[in-house]
BAMI-716634 format. One record per residue (C-alpha): residue in three letters; residue number from 1; x, y negated, z negated. Coordinates in Angstrom, 3 decimals, padded with zeros to 6 digits. Layout:
BEGIN
[site 'ALA', NUM, [X, Y, Z]]
...
***
This chain:
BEGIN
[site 'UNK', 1, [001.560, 001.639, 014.679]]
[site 'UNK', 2, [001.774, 005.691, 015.888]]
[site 'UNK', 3, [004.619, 005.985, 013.758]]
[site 'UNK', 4, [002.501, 004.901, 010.281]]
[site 'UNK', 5, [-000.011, 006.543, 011.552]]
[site 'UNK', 6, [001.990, 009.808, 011.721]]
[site 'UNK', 7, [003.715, 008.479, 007.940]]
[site 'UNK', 8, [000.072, 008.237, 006.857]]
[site 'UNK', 9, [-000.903, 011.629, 008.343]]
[site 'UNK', 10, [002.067, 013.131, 006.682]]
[site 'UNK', 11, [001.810, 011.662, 003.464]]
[site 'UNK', 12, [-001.692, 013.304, 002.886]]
[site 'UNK', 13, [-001.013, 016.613, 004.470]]
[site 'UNK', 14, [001.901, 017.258, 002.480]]
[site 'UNK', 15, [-000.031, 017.721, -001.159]]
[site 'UNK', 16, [-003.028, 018.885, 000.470]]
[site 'UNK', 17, [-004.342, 021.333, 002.751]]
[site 'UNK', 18, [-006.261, 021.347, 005.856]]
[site 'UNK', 19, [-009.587, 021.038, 004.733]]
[site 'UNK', 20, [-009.170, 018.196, 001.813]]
[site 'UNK', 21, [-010.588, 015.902, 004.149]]
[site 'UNK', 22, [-013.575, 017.577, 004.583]]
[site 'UNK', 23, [-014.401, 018.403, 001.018]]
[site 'UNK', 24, [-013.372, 014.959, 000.225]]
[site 'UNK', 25, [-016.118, 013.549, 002.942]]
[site 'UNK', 26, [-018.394, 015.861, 001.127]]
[site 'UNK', 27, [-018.802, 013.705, -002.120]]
[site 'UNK', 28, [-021.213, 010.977, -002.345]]
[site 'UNK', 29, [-018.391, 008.642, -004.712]]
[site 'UNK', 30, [-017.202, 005.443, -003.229]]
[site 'UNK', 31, [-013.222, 006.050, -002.891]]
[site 'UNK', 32, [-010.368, 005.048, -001.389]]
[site 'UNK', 33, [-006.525, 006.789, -001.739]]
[site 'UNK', 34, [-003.394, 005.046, -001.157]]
[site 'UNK', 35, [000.069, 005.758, -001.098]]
[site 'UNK', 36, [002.855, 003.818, -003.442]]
[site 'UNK', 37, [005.829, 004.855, -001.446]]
[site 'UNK', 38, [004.635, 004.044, 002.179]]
[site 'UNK', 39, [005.763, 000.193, 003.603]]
[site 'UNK', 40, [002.358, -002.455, 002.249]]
[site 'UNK', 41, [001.350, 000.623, -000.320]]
[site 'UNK', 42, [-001.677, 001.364, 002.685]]
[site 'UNK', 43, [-005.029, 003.279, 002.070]]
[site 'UNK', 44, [-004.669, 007.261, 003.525]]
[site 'UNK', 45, [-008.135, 008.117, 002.769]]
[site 'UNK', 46, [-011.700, 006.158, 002.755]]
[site 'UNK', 47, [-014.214, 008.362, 002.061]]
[site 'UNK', 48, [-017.470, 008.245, 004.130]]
[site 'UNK', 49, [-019.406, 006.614, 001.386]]
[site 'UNK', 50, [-017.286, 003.804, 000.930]]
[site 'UNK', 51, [-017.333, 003.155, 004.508]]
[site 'UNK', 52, [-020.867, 003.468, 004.433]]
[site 'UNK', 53, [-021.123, 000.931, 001.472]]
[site 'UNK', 54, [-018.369, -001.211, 003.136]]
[site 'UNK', 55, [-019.567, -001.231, 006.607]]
[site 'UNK', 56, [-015.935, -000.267, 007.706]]
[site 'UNK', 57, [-014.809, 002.127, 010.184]]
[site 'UNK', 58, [-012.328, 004.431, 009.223]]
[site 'UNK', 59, [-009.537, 003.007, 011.594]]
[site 'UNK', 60, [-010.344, -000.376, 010.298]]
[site 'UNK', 61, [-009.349, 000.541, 006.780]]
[site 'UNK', 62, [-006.910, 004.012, 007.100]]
[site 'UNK', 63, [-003.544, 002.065, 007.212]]
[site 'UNK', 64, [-004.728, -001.070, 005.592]]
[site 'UNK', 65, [-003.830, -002.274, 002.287]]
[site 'UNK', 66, [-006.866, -003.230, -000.407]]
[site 'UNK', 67, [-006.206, -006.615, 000.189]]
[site 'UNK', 68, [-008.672, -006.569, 002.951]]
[site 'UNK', 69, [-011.486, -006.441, 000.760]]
[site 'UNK', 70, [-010.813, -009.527, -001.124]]
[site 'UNK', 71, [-012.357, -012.786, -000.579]]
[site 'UNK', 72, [-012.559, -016.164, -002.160]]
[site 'UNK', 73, [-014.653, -014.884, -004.694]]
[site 'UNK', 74, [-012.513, -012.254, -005.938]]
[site 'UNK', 75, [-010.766, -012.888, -009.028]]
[site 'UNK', 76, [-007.016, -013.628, -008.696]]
[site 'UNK', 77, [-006.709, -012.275, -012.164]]
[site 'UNK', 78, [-008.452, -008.771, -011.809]]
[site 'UNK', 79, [-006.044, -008.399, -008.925]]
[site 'UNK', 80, [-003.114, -008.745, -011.140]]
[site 'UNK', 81, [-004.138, -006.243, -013.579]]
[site 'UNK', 82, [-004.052, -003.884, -011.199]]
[site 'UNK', 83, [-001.035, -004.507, -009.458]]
[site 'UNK', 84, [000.316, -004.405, -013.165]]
[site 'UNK', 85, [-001.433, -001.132, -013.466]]
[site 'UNK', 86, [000.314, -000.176, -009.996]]
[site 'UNK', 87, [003.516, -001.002, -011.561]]
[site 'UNK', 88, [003.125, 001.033, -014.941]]
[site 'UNK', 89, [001.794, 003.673, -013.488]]
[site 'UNK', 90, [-001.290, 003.922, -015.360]]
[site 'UNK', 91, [-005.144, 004.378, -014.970]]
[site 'UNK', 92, [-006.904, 001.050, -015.459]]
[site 'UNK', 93, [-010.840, -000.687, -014.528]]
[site 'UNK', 94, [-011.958, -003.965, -013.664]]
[site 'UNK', 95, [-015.032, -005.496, -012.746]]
[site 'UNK', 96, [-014.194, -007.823, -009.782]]
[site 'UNK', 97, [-016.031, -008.930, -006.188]]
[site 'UNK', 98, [-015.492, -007.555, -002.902]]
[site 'UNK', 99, [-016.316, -008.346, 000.329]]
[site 'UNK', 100, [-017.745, -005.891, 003.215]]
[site 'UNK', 101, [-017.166, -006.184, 007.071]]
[site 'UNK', 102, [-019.843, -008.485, 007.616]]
[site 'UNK', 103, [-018.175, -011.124, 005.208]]
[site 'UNK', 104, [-020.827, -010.337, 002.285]]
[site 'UNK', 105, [-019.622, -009.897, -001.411]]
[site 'UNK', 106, [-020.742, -007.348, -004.057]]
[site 'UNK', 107, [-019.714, -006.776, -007.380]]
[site 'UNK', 108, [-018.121, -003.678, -008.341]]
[site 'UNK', 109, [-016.977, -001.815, -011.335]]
[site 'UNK', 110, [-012.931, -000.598, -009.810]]
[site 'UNK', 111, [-011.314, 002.092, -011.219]]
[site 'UNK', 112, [-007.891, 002.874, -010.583]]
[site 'UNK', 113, [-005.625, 005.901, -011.240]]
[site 'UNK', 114, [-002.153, 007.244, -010.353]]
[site 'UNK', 115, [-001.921, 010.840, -008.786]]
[site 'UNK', 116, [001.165, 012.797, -010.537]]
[site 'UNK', 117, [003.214, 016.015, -009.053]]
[site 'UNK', 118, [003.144, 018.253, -011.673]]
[site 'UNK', 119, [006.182, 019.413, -010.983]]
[site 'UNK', 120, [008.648, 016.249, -010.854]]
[site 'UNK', 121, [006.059, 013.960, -012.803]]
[site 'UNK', 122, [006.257, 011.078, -010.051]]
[site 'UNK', 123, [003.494, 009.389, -008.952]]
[site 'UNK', 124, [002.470, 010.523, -005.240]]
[site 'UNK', 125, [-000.758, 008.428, -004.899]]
[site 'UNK', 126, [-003.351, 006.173, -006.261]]
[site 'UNK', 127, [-007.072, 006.911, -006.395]]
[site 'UNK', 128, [-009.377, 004.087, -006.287]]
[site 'UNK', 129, [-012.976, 004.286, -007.555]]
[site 'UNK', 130, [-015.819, 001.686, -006.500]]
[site 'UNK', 131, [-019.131, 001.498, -008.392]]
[site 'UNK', 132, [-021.211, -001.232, -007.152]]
[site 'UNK', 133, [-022.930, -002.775, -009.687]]
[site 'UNK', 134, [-026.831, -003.378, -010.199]]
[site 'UNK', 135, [-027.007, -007.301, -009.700]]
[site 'UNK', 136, [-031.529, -006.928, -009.388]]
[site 'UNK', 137, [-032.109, -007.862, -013.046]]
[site 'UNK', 138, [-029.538, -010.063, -013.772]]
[site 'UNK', 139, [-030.422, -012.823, -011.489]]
[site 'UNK', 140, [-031.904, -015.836, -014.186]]
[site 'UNK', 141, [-034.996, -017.918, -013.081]]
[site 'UNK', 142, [-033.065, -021.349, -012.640]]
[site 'UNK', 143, [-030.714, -019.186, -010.041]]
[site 'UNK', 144, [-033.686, -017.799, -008.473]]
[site 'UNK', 145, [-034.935, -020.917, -007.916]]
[site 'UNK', 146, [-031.580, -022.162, -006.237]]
[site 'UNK', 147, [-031.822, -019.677, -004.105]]
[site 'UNK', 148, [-034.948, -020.246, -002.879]]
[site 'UNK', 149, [-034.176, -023.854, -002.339]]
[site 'UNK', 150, [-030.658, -023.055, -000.602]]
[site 'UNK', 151, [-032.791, -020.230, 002.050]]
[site 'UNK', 152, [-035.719, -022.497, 002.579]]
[site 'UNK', 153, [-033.275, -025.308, 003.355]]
[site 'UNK', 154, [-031.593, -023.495, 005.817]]
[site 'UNK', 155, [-034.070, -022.167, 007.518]]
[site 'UNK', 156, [-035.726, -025.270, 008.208]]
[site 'UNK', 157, [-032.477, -026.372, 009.305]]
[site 'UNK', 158, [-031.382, -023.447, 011.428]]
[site 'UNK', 159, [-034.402, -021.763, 012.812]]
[site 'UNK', 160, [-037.233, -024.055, 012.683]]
[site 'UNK', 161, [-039.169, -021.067, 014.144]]
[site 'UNK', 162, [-039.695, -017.987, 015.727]]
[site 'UNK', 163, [-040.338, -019.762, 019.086]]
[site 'UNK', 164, [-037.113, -020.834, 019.497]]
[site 'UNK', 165, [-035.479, -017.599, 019.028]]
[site 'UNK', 166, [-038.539, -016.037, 021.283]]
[site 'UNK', 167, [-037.283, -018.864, 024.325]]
[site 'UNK', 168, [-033.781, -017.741, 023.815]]
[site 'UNK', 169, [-034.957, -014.593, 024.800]]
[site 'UNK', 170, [-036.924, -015.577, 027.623]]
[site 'UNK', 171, [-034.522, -017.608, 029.787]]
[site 'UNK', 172, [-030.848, -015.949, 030.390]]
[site 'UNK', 173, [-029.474, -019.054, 030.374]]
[site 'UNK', 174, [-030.544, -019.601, 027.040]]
[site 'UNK', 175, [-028.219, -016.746, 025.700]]
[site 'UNK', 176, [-025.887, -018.752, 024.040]]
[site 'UNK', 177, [-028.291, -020.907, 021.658]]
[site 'UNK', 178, [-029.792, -017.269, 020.684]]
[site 'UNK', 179, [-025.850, -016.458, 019.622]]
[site 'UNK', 180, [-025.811, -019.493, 018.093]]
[site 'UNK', 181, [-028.053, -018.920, 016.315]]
[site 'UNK', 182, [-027.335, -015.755, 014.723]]
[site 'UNK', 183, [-023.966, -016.467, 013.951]]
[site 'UNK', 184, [-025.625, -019.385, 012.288]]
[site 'UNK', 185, [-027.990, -017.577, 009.986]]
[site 'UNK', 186, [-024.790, -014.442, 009.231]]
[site 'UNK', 187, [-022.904, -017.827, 008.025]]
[site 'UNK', 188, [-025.552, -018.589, 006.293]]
[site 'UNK', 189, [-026.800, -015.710, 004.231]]
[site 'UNK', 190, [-022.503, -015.145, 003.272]]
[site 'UNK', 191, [-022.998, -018.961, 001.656]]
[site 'UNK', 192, [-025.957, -017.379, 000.171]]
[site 'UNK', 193, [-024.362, -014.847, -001.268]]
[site 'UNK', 194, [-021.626, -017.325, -002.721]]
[site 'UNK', 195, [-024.386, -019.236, -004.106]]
[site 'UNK', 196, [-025.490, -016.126, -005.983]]
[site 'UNK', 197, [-021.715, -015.196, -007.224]]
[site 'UNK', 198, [-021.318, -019.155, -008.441]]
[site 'UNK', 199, [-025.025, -019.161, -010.345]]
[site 'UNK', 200, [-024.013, -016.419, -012.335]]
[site 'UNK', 201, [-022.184, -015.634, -015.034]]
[site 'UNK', 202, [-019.162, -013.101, -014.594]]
[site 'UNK', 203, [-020.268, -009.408, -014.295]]
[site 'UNK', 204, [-019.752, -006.836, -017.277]]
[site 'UNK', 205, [-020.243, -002.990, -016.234]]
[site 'UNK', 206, [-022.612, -001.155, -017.630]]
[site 'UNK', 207, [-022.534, 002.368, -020.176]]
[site 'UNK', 208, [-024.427, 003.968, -017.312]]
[site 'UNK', 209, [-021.811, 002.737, -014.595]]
[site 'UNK', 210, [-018.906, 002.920, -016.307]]
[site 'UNK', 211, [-020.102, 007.109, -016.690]]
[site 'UNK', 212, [-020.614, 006.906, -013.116]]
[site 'UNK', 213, [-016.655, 005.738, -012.288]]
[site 'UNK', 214, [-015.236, 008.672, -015.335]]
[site 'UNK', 215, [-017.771, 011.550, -013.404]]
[site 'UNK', 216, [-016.528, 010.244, -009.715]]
[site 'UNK', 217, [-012.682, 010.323, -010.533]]
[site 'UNK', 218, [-013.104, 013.776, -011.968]]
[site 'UNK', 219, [-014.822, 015.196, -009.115]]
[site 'UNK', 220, [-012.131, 013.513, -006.746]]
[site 'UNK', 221, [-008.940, 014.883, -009.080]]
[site 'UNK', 222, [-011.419, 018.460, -009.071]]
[site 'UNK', 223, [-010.848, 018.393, -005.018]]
[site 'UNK', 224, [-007.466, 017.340, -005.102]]
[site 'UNK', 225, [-005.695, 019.381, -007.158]]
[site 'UNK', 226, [-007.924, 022.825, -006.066]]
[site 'UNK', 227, [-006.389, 022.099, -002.726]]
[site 'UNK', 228, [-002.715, 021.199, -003.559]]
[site 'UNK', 229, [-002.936, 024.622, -004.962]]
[site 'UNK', 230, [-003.062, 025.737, -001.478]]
[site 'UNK', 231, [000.184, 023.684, -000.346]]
[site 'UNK', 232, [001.803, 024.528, -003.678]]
[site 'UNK', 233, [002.265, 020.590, -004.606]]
[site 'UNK', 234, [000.165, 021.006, -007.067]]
[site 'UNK', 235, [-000.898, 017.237, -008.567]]
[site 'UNK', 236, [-002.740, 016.377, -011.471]]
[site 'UNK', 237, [-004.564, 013.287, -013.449]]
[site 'UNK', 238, [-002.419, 012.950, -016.564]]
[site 'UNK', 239, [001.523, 012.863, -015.904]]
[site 'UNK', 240, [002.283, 016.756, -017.672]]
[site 'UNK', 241, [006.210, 016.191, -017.579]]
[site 'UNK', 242, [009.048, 014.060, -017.654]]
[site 'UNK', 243, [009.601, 012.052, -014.305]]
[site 'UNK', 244, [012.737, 013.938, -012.569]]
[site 'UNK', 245, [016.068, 011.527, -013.395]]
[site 'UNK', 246, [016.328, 009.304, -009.885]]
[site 'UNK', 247, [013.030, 008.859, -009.060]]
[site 'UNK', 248, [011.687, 005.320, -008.456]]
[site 'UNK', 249, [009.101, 003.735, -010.075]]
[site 'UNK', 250, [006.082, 002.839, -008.111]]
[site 'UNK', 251, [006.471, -001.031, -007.623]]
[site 'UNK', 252, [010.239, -000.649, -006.746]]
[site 'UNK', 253, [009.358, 001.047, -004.067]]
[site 'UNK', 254, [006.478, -001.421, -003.395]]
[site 'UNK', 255, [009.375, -003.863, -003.295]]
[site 'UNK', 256, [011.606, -002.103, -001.639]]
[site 'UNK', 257, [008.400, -000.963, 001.232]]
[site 'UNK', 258, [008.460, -004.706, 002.088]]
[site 'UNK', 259, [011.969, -005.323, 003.372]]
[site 'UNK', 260, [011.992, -003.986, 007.110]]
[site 'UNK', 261, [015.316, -003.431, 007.841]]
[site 'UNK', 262, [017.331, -000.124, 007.908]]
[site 'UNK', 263, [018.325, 000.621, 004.169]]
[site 'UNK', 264, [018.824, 003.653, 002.060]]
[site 'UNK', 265, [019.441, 003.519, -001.833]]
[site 'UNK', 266, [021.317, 006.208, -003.751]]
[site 'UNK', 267, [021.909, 007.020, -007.223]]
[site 'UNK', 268, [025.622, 007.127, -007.923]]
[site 'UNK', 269, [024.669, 008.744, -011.560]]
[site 'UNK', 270, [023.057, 011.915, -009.853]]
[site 'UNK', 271, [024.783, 014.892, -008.476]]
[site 'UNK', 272, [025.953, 014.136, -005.107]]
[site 'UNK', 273, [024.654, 010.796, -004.795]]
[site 'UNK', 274, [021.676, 012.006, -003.376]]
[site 'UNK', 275, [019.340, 009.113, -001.113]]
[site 'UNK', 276, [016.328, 008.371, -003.731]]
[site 'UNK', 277, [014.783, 006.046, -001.162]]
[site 'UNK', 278, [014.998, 005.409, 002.264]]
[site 'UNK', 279, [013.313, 002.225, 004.073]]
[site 'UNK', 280, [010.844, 003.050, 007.732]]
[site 'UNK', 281, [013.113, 001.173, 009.951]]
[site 'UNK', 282, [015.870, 003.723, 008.684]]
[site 'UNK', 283, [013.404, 006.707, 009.454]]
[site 'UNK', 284, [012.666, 004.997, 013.089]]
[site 'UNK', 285, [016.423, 004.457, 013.606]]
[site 'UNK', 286, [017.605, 008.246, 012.707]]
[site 'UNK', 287, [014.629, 010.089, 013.849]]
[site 'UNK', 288, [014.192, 011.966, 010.150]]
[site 'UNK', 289, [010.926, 012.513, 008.223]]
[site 'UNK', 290, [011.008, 010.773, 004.591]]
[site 'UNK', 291, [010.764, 014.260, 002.781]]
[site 'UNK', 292, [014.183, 015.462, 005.187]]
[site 'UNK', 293, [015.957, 012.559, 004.085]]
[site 'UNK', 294, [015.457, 012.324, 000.451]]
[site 'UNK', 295, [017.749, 014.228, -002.499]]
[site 'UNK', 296, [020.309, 014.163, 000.431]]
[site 'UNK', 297, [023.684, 012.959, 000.708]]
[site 'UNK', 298, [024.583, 010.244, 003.521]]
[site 'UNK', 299, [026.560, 012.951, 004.854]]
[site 'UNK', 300, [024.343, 014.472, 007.138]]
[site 'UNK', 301, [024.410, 011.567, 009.128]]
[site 'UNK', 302, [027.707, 012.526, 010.193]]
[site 'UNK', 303, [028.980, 014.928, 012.705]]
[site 'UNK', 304, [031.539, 016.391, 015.161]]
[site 'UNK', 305, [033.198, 012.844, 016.401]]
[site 'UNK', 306, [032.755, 011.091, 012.754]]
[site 'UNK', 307, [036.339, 009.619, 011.652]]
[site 'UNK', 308, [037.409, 010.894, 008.345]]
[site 'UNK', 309, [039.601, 007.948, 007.766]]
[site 'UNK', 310, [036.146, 005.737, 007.765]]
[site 'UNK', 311, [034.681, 008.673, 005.483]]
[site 'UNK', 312, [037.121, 008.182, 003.009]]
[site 'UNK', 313, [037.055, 004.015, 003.023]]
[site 'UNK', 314, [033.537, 004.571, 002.214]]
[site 'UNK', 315, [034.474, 006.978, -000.875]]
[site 'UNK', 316, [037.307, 004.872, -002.112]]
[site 'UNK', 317, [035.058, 001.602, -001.532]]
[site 'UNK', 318, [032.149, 003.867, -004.464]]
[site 'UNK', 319, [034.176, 004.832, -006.708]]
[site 'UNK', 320, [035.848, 001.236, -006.908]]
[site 'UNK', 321, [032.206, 000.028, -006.962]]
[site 'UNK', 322, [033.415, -002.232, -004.151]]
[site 'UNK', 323, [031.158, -003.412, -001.341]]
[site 'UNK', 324, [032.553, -002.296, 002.057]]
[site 'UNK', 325, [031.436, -002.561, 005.772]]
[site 'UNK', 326, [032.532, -000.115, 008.383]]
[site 'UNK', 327, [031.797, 001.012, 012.207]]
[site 'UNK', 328, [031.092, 004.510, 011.734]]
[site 'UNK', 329, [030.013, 007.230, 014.319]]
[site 'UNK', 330, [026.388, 008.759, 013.159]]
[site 'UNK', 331, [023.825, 011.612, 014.740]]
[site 'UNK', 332, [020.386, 010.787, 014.669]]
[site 'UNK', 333, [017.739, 013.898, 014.324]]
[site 'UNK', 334, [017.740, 014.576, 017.934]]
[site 'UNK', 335, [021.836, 014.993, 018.153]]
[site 'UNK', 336, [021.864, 011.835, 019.684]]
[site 'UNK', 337, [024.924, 009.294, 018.336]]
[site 'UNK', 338, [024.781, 005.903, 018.196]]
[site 'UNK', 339, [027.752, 003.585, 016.244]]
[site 'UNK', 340, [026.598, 002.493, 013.295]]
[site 'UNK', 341, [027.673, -000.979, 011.188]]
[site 'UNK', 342, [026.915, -000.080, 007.887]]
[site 'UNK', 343, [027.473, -002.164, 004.828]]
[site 'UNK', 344, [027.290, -000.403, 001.146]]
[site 'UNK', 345, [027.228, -002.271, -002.007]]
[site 'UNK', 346, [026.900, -001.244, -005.503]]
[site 'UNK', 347, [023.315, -002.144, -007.017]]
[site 'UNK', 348, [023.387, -003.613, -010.414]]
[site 'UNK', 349, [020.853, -003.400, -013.396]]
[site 'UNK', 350, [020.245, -006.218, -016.036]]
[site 'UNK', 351, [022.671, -005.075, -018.245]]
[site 'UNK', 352, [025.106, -005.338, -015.457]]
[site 'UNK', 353, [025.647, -001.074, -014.860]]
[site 'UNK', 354, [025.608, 000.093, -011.720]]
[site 'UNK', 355, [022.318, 001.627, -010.647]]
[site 'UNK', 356, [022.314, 002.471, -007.384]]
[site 'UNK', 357, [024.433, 001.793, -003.997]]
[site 'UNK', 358, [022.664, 000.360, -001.194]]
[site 'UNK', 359, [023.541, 001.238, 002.546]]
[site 'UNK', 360, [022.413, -000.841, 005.141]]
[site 'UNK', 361, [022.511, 000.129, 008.944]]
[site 'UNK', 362, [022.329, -001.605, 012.109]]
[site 'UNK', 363, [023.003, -000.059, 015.220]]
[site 'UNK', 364, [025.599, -001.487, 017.654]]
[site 'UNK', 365, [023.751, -002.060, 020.188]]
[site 'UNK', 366, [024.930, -005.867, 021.101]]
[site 'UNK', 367, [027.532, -006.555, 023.222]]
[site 'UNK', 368, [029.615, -009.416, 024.037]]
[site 'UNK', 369, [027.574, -012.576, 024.410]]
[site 'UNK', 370, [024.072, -010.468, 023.919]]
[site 'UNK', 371, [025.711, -009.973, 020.605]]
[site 'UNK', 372, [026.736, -013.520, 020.090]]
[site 'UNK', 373, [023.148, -014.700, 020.271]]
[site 'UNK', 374, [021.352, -012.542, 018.040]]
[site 'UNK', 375, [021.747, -013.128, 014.037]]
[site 'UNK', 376, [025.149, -012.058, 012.771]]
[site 'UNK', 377, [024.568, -008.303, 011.251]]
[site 'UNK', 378, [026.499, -009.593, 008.035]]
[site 'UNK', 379, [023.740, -011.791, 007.784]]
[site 'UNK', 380, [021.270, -009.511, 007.623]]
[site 'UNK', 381, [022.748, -006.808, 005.962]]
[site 'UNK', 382, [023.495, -009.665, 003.282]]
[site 'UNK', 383, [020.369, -010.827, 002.789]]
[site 'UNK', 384, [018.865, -006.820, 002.450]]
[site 'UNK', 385, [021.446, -006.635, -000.130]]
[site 'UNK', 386, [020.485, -009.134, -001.581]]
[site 'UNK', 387, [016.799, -008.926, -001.884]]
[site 'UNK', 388, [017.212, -004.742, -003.119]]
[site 'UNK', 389, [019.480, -006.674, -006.206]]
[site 'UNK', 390, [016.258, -008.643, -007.111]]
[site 'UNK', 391, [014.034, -006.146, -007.119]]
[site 'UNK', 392, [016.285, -003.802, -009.790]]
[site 'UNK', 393, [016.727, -006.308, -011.875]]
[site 'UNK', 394, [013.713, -007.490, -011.919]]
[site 'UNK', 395, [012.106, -004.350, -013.183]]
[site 'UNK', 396, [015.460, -002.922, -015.144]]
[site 'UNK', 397, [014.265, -006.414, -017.384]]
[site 'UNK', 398, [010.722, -005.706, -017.422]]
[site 'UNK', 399, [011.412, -002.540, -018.901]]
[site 'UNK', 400, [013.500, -003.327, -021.526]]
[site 'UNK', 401, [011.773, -006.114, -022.753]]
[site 'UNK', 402, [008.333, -003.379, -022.566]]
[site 'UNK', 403, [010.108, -001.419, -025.158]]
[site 'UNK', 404, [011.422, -004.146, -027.677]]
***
């Protein structure tokens, strides 16, 4: 968990300067920012009014994925809008429930948007608005009255009266009925609040709220981008150039950010087959930051005591776009070496070009009959292999049948 933590540090500090934090605490909006390219796509900023709102600490949501918001009144469809969104890359809104800490729902107006670097045109985050919406007038009568019924019928049921609440107090050994009954009447008002979701008909945002959502997301993208100025990653709302050739979309690497073993990908169709994605487990295993690993060559993994012979099965293995596995002599960031069984394998697209190669390590760590009881590494390296296949395809056929 330190190492995320330091991933999630990283990936804000890196656009923006010291005090973006503080400016962004400043604003009264409802926010969140996540990042795309980090393992789960986790939130790297709540800002204090949505924790306010959400009755969520910051450590209970910083690392977290959206998903923790969601309940079973939350529409399963709104949900895939946005992940669609997510994968286009685009700014979209939905009106959908959510649920605070205390297990109570609220509708909100979301509005989603990517954050572009100006300079390459990739998307480096998402900013999420939330605009609760004003539910006091659009209660009808015949709900009201449920209500009413549902409340009165529980408390009768629950608390029959103050008394009983007041002799829980009295008498320590009474504790646990007064408990009891809290957690009884929490449970309660959350079915409450069901009853009031199920009554109603589903929620359209207003003029006035939808304003609300447009004037929040421009202050936010005002903060940001004043302070990437300062780092010189400057980032902006609306992607102003073409994406630099190599770089992922944002749901391949949500794909990719789910498999967790040690995995880089590299385009064979760029200068040096540079890395244009590298997996955590292969940034816990080396020792490397993301940003020092990618637009590198594999190369630098090497060193003094790294056989040329295996150096040059691996470069006859690419240009044959031939899978290959080796035992090869690597350097992590500290200087340390450790022996290495990597397995490469060309990466196909739906047309059936190669794409990428994939690299998959596993250190050799396993000896002897330690080694014999642990899953084969051909096994696993396979089934990495295979999983990184899926996921190109998958979107190499989205995206040509988005532009017939």
């Amino acid at each position: 968990m330190e190492s995320n933590s330091i991933t999630i540090k990283q990936s804000f500090e890196e656009f923006y300067s010291h005090h973006a934090r503080e400016s962004l605490d400043e604003l009264s909006e409802n926010f969140t920012i996540t990042d795309p390219s980090i393992s789960g796509h986790p939130i790297i900023f709540a800002s204090h009014a949505f924790l306010k709102m959400t009755g969520f600490t910051r450590d209970e949501v910083v690392g977290r994925s959206g998903s923790i918001f969601q309940g079973p009144a939350t529409c399963r469809r709104s949900v895939l809008e946005i992940r669609e969104a997510v994968r286009e890359e685009r700014e979209t809104n939905v009106v959908l429930v959510n649920y605070r800490k205390n297990g109570t729902p609220f509708w909100i107006l979301l509005n989603v948007s990517p954050v572009f670097c100006k300079l390459r045109g990739s998307v480096v985050h998402f900013v999420a608005v939330q605009v609760p919406l004003d539910t006091r007038s659009r209660v009808s009568s015949s709900s009201s009255v449920q209500v009413h019924d549902f409340v009165f019928r529980c408390c009768r049921k629950e608390v029959c009266s103050d008394s009983l609440a007041e002799l829980g107090r009295v008498s320590s050994g009474n504790q646990v009925f007064e408990n009891d009954v809290t957690v009884k009447l929490s449970t309660t008002f959350a079915e409450l609040h069901l009853l009031e979701l199920d009554s109603e008909e589903p929620r359209e945002a207003s003029d006035d709220e939808r304003r609300s959502a447009v004037a929040a997301m421009d202050n936010i993208f005002s903060v940001l981008t004043h302070y990437s100025e300062l780092t010189g990653r400057l980032v902006c709302r609306k992607r102003r150039s073409t994406p630099d050739v190599g770089l992922l979309s944002s749901s391949l690497i949500i794909s990719l950010g789910r498999i967790k073993q040690s995995f880089v990908l590299t385009n064979p169709h760029l200068p040096d087959m540079p890395i244009v994605y590298a997996s955590d487990a292969f940034m816990k295993l080396t020792g490397y930051a993301r940003h020092e690993v990618l637009g590198r060559n594999c190369r630098f993994l090497g060193g003094r005591n790294t056989d040329d012979s295996t150096l040059h099965l691996i470069t006859e293995s690419i240009k044959t776009e031939q899978p290959c596995t080796v035992r090869i002599l690597n350097y992590r960031k500290d200087k340390s070496s450790f022996w290495n069984l990597l397995h490469i394998s060309p990466v196909r697209d739906a047309s059936g070009k190669v794409a990428y190669f994939v690299g998959v390590q596993i250190e050799d760590e396993y000896k002897n009959e330690d080694y014999r009881r642990c899953l084969r590494p051909d096994m696993k390296q396979l089934s990495v292999v295979g999983v990184v296949k899926v996921a190109v395809r998958s979107l190499s056929m989205s995206a040509g049948s988005s532009k017939r």
